[in-house]
N, C-alpha and C positions, 0 to 999 in steps of 0.2 A: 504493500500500500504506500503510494506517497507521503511524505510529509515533512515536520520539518523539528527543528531544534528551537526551543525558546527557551527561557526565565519564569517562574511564578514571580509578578510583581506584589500583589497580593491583591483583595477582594474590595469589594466596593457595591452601590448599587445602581441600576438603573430604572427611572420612570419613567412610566407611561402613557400617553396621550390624560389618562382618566383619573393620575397620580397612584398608578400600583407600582408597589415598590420590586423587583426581582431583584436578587441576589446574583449577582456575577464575578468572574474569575478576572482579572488583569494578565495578561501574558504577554513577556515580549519576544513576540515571534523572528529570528533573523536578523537584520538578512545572513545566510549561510552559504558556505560556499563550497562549490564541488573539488573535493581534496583528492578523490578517485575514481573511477570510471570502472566497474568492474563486467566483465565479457563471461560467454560460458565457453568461448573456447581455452580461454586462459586461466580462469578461475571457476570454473566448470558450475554457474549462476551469475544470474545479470544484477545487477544491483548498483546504485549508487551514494558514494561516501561522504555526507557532509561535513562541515565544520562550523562549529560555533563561538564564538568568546574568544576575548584575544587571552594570549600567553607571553608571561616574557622569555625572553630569546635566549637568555642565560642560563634558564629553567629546563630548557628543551635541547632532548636530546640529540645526537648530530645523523641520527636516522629520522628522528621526525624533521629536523631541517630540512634535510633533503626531499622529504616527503612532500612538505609543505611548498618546498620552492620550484619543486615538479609544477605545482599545481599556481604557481606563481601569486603567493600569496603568504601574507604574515600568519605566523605561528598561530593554532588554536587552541583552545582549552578542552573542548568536546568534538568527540567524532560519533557521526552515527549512521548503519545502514540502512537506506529506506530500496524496497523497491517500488515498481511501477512506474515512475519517469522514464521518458521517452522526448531522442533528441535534444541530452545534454553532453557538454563537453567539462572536458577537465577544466577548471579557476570561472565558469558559469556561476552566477550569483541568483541562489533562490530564495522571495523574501515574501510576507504576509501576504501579498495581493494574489495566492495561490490561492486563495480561501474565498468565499463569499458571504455575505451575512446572510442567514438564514437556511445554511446549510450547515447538516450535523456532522462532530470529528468525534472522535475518541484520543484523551490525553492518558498516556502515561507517566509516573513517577514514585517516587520510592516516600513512603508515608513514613510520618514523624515516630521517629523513636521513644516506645515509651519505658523503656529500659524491660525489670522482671516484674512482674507483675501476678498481681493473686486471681482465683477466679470471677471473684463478682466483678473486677472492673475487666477484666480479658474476656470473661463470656457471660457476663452479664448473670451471675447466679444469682438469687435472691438472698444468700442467707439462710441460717436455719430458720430464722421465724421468731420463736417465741422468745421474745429478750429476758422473760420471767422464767421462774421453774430451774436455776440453777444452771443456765446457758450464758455464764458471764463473759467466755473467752472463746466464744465457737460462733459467733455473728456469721462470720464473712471464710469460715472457714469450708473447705470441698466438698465436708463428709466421706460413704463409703466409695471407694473406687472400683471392687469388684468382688466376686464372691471367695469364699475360701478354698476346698478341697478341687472342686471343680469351676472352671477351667486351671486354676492355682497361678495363674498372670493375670495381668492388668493388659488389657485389650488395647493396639495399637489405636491410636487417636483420639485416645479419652482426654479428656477437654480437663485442662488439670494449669496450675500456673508454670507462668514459664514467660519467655521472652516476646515482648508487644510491637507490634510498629517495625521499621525500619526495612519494610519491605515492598518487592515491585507490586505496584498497582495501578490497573490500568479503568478509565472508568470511562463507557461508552458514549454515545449519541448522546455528547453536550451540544447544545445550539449555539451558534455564532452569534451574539449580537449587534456591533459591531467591527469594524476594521478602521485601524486609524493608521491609514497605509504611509503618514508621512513623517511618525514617529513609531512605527515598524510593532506596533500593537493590533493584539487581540481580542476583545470582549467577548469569554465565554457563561453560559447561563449555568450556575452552580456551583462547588468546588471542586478543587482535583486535587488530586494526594502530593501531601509533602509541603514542608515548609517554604517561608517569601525568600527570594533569592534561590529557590531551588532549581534544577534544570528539569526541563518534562520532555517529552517529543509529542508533537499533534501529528494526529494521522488521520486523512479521510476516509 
């Protein structure tokens, strides 16, 4: 699927005509640049490699150099494969105006980390219940996990505490609102995973 590399700038809202308020995403989409061109006869699948964010030069290695200056262009921070483009070349510049307002993308990124976490706030358990009756210290605790003699384990994917967040997620048919094509933004309707200044890729 096409797409492209942005920033979460962060959320905001938009109204309309009647004063309803919607909730929308900030993103800055681009512009990115094609850093590779890949063939299937050479790399045996077609695809193309963008770049986003600049990098400094001191930082980068003297194979990305080269990389970079193949495609005759300063250093980037983020590369990414998209495919479905058709009729781009190597150092081609692709920017928001790929998009249209009112057509749906799907954005991907990596959601806030919320370190270890217990079960009511990982998977939303209720609790024992009864705060009375000698339940002083078992609120928010698991309970049983599984039975004794048989099966004598604890069954793969039992919903138990453990690590929160910091994971890929991709979240579909957000609507575009709009395109603010001359300062290389986004308006999408909703939120998308991961923290402001984060990186996502939009994809149609």
């Amino acid at each position: 699927m096409p797409g492209i590399i942005g920033k979460k700038i962060g959320m905001t809202s938009v109204y309309s005509a009647e004063g309803k308020a919607t909730p929308c995403t900030v993103i800055e989409a681009g512009p990115c640049v094609v850093t590779q061109v890949k063939t299937q006869d050479r790399d045996g699948y077609e695809a193309i490699q963008l770049g986003f964010g600049e990098r400094k030069e001191r930082n980068t290695p003297n194979a990305l150099k080269g990389h970079f200056k193949k495609a005759k262009t300063t250093p980037k921070s983020k590369l990414v494969e998209f495919k479905g483009f058709d009729g781009l070349n190597l150092g081609d510049v692709v920017d928001v105006q790929m998009f249209e307002e009112g057509e749906f993308v799907g954005i991907a990124g990596t959601s806030k980390g919320k370190g270890f976490q217990g079960v009511v706030k990982r998977h939303n358990f209720g609790g024992v219940g009864q705060s009375t009756h000698g339940q002083h210290n078992r609120l928010r605790a698991p309970g049983s996990i599984g039975a004794c003699s048989y099966p004598a384990r604890v069954f793969k994917g039992m919903r138990m505490a453990g690590q929160m967040g910091n994971k890929r997620v991709t979240v579909e048919n957000l609507e575009v609102l709009r395109i603010l094509a001359d300062k290389n933004l986004i308006v999408v309707k909703g939120s998308i995973p991961g923290p402001k200044g984060s990186t996502v890729t939009i994809q149609k």
